[in-house]
C-alpha positions in Angstrom: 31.0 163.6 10.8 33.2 166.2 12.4 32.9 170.1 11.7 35.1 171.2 8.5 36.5 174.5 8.0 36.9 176.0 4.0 39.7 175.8 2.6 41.9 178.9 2.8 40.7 181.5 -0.1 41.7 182.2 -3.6 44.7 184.9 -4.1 43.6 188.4 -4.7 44.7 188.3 -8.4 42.8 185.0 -9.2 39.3 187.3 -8.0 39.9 189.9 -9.4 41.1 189.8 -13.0 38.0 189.0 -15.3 37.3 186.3 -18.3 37.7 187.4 -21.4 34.5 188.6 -23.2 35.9 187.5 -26.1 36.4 183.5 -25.2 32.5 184.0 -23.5 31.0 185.1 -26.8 33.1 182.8 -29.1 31.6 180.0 -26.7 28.2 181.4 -27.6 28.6 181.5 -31.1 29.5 178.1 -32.0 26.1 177.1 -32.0 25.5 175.9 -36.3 24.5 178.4 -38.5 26.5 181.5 -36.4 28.1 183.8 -38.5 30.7 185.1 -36.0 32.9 188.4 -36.9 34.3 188.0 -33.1 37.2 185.6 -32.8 40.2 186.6 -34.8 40.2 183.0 -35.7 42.5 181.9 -39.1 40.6 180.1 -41.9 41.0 176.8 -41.0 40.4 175.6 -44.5 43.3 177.4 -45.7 45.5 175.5 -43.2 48.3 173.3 -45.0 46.7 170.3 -43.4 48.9 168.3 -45.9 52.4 169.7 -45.2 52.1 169.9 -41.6 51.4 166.3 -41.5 54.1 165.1 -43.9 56.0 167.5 -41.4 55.1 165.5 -38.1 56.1 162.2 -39.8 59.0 163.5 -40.7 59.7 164.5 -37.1 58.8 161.2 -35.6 60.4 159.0 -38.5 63.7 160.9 -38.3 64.0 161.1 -34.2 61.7 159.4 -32.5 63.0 159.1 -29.0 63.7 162.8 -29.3 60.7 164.3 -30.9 59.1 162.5 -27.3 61.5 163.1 -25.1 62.2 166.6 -22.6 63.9 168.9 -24.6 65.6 172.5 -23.6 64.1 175.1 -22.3 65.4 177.5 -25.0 63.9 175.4 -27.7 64.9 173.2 -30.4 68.3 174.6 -32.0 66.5 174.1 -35.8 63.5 175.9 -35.1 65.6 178.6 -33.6 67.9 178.6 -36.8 64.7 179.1 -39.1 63.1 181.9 -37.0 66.6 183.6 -36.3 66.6 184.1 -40.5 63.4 184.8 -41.1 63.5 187.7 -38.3 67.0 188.7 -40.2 65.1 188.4 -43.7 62.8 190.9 -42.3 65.5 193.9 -41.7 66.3 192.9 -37.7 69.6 190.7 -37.6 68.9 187.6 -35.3 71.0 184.8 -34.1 69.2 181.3 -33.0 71.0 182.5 -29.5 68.9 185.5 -29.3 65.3 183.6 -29.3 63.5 181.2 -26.7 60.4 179.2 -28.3 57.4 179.8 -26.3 54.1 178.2 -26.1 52.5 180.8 -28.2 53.3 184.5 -28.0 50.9 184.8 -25.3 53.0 182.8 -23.4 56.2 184.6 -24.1 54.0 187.6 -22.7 53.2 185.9 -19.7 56.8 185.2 -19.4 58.2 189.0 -19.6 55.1 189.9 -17.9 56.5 188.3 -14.6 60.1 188.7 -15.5 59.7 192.6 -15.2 56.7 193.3 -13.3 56.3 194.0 -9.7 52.6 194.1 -8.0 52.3 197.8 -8.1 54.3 198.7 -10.9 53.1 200.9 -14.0 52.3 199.4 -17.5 51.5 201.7 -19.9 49.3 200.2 -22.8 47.5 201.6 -26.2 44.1 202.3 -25.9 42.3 200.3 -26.5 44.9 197.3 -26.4 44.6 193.3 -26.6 42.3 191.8 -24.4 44.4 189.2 -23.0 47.5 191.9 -22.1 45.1 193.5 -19.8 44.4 190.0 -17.7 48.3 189.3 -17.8 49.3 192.2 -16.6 46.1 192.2 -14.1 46.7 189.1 -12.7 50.3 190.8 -12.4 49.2 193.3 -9.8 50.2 196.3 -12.1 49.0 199.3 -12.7 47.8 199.9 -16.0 47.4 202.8 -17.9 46.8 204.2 -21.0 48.5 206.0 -23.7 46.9 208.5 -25.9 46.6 207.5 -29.3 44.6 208.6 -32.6 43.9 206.2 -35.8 47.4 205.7 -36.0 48.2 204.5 -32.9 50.3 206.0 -29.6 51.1 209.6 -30.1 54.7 210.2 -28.9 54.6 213.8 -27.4 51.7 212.1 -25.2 54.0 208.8 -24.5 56.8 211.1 -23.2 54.6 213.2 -20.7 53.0 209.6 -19.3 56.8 208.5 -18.4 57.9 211.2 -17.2 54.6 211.4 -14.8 54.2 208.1 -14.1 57.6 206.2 -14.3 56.7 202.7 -15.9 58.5 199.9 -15.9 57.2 198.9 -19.7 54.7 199.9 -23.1 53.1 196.9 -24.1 52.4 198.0 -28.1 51.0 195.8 -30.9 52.6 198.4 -33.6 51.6 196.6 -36.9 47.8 195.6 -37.6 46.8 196.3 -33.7 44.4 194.0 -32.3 41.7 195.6 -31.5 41.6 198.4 -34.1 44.0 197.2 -37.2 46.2 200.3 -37.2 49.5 200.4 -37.8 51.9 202.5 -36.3 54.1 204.6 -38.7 57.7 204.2 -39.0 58.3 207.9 -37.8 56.6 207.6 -34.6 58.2 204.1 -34.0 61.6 205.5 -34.2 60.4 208.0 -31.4 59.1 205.9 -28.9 62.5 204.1 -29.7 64.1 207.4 -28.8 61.8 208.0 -26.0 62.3 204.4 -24.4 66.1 205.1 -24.3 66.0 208.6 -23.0 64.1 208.3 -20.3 64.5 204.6 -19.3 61.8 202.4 -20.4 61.3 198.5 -21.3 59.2 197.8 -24.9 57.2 194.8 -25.4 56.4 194.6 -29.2 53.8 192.1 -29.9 53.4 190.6 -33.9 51.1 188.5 -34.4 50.0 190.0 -37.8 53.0 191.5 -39.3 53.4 188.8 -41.9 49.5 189.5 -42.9 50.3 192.7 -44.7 47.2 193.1 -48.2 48.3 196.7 -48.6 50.8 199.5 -48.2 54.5 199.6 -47.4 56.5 197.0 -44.5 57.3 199.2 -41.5 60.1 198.0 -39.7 59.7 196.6 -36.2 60.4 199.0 -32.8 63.2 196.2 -32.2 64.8 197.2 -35.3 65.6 201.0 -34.0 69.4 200.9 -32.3 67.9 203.2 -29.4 65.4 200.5 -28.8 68.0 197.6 -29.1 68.7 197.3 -25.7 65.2 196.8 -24.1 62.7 195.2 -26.3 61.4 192.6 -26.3 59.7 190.9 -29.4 57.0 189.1 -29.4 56.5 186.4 -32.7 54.3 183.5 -33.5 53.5 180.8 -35.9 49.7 181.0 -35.4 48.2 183.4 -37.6 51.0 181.6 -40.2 50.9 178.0 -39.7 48.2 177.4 -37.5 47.8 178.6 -33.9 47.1 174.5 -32.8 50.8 174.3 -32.7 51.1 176.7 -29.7 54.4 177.8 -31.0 55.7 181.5 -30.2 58.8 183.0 -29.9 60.5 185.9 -27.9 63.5 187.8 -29.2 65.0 189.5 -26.4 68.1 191.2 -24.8 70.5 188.7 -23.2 69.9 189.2 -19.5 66.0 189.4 -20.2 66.0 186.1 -22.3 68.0 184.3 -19.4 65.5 185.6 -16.8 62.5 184.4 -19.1 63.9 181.0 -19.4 63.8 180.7 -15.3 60.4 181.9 -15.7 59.6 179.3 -18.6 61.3 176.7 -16.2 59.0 177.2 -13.6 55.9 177.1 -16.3 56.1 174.6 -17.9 59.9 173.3 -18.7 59.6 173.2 -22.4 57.5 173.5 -25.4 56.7 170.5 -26.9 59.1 168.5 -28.5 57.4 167.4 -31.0 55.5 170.5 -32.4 58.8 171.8 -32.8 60.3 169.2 -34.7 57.4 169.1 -37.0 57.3 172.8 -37.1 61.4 172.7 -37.8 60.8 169.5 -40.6 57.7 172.0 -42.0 59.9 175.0 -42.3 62.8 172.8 -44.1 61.0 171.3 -46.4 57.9 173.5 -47.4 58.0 177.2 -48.9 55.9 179.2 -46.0 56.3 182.6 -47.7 54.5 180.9 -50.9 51.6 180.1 -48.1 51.4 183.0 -46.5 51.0 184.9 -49.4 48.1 182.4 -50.7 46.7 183.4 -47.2 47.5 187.1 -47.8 45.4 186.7 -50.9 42.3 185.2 -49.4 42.1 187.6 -46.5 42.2 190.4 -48.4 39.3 189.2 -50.6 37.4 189.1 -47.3 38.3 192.2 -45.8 36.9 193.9 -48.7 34.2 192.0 -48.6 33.3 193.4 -45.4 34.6 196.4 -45.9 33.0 196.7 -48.8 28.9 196.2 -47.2 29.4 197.4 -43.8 27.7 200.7 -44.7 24.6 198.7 -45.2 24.9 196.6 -41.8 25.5 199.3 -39.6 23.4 202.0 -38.6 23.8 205.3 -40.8 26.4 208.0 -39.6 28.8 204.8 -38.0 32.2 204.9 -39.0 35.2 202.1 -39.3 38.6 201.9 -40.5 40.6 200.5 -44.0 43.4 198.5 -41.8 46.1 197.5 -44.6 46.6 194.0 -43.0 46.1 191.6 -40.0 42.5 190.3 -39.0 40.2 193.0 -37.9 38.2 196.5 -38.7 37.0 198.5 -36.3 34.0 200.2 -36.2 32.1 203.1 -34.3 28.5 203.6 -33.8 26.7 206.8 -34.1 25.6 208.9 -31.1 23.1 207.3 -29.1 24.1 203.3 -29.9 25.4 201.0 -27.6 27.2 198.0 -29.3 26.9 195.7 -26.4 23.1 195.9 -26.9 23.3 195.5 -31.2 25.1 192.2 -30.4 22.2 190.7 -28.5 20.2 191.9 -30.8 22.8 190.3 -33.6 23.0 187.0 -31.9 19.3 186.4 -32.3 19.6 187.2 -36.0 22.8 184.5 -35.4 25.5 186.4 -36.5 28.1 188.0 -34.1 30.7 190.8 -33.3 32.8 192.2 -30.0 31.9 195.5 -28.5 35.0 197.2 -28.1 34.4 198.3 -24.7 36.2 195.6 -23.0 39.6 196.3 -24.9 39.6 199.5 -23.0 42.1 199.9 -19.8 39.8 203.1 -18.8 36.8 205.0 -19.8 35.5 202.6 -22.6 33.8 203.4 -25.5 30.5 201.1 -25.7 29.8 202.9 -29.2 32.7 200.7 -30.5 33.1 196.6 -31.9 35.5 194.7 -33.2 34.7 192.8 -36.6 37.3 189.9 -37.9 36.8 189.4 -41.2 39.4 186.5 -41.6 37.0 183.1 -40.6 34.4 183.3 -43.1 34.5 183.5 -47.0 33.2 186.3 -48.9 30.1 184.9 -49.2 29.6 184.2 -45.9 30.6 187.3 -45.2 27.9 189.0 -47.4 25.1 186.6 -45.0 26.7 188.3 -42.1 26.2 191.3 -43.1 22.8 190.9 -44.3 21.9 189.5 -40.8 23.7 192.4 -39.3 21.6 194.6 -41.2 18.4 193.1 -39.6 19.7 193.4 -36.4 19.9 197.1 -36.8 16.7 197.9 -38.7 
């Protein structure tokens, strides 16, 4: 057999962007019996199982040889129609001409991710920020760094000194029930990074997931809904908090010239989003009342974040602290002095229940007294076990 050389090595980015923690510890937790507070997973049994599959019949009985055929890049013109009005229901006019359908928002981040970035260039992020941001932007080459912010969310005084210093090409923000920490940003401060984005030359990448998920409190409108901000943000939407996050359906609402770039970049992914999830998605929107869902999910999750809410200062060691977020999927919680939450979860996992230490949703200098609890998987009940087990894993 003759001598062989290795193949030629992995690129740079591919070695040097980590998993995410999160997937890893999900994968540990499915084991029966797990109570898991660590994915921000929907309730699968509140899923309109029923309506979604009248909705892909519909789809394949009306159009077959379309629903599973190539489609457009852009996305299907229907679906497009019924997220254009229900982004103009919410206070931010939108034409179907203004939106590409995406395979998931993560992939419509992906997509403005190489769009704008350059290996080298500065993103500026919350901290701490969504896990997954940080390993697109990573595997991006940029620089990332982070914004000040307090329980509120980016403080703009800070936000203005960082551009000025470090001249970024974009803030990536999750304004509205952040993942990690549930905050919200208030409407005041979004109209100043607005303000702030247009003085001194900035792209915005609004991500909302959550927004629809609101248990509490007032609708702030979106950054994209500011005229300063009109010009350079992109918005980030999906159906899989709403509908179910199976479908893989996103969308991204952005300035012309941006949204034709993304498309090239789409192209080069993957083409198109699936033909048929769209249809179905299209069919499901048409002929089922999703607001009258979503609010039948609004009312369960809140039951369940006061659940937890409402034993955490049993479970957690005395003197910890943790937030009332007024929507979306997660609390966020500190320990006291001398805790380490990476070390309470191995302890946790033995007593099979499960949370993420907040330290890895950190760009720089983490805070391992921090975790991450979802309180949208598991009924009240279950949540109560969890928190009993999370007790015992403290004592």
């Amino acid at each position: 057999m003759r001598d062989q050389n290795p193949p030629p090595a992995f690129a740079a980015r591919a070695t040097s962007v980590g998993g995410s923690p999160v997937r890893e510890i999900l994968a540990l937790t499915e084991r029966p019996g797990v109570i898991s507070f660590a994915g921000g997973l929907p309730a699968p049994e509140l899923f309109d199982t029923a309506g979604l599959r009248a909705a892909y019949d519909a789809a394949l009985a009306a159009a077959p040889r379309r629903a599973l055929q190539y489609s457009t890049t852009e996305g299907a013109p229907e679906l497009r129609e019924a997220v254009a009005a229900r982004a103009t229901a919410r206070g931010l006019p939108t034409g179907p001409d203004d939106l590409l359908v995406t395979t998931g928002s993560q992939q419509a981040l992906t997509l403005i991710t190489a769009t704008l970035v350059e290996p080298g260039d500065v993103v500026l992020v919350e901290n701490p920020t969504y896990l997954a941001a940080l390993q697109c932007f990573g595997l991006a080459g940029a620089r990332v760094v982070a914004v000040p912010c307090d329980e509120q969310g980016v403080l703009p005084d800070a936000l203005a000194e960082l551009v000025l210093r470090e001249r970024p090409k974009l803030l990536y923000s999750v304004p509205t029930f952040q993942n990690p920490t549930g905050r919200t940003l208030p409407a005041a401060r979004r109209a100043a990074v607005a303000g702030i984005a247009a003085r001194l030359g900035l792209w915005l990448v609004e991500d909302d997931p959550y927004g629809e998920l609101r248990y509490e409190g007032t609708e702030v409108p979106w950054i994209a809904a500011h005229p300063a901000a009109a010009d350079r943000t992109a918005l980030l939407g999906s159906f899989s908090k709403i509908m179910a996050p199976g479908l893989r359906l996103g969308w991204l609402r952005a300035p012309a010239a941006l949204r034709r770039a993304a498309v090239v970049a789409k192209q080069a992914a993957d083409l198109h989003t699936s033909t048929v999830d769209q249809l179905a998605a299209a069919h499901y929107l048409a002929a089922s009342d999703l607001d009258a869902h979503v609010d039948r999910i609004r009312a369960a999750y809140r039951e369940r974040r006061d659940a937890l809410l409402s034993g955490l200062s049993a479970a957690l060691p005395p003197g910890s602290e943790w937030n009332r977020p007024e929507g979306g999927m997660f609390v966020w919680a500190r320990l006291p002095e001398g805790h380490d939450a990476t070390a309470l979860l191995k302890s946790a996992v033995g007593q099979d229940v499960a949370f993420v230490p907040g330290a890895p949703f950190f760009s720089t200098d983490p805070d391992p007294r921090t975790l991450r609890l979802s309180f949208t998987t598991h009924t009240p009940v279950e949540i109560a076990e969890g928190l009993r087990r999370l007790a015992a894993a403290t004592a």
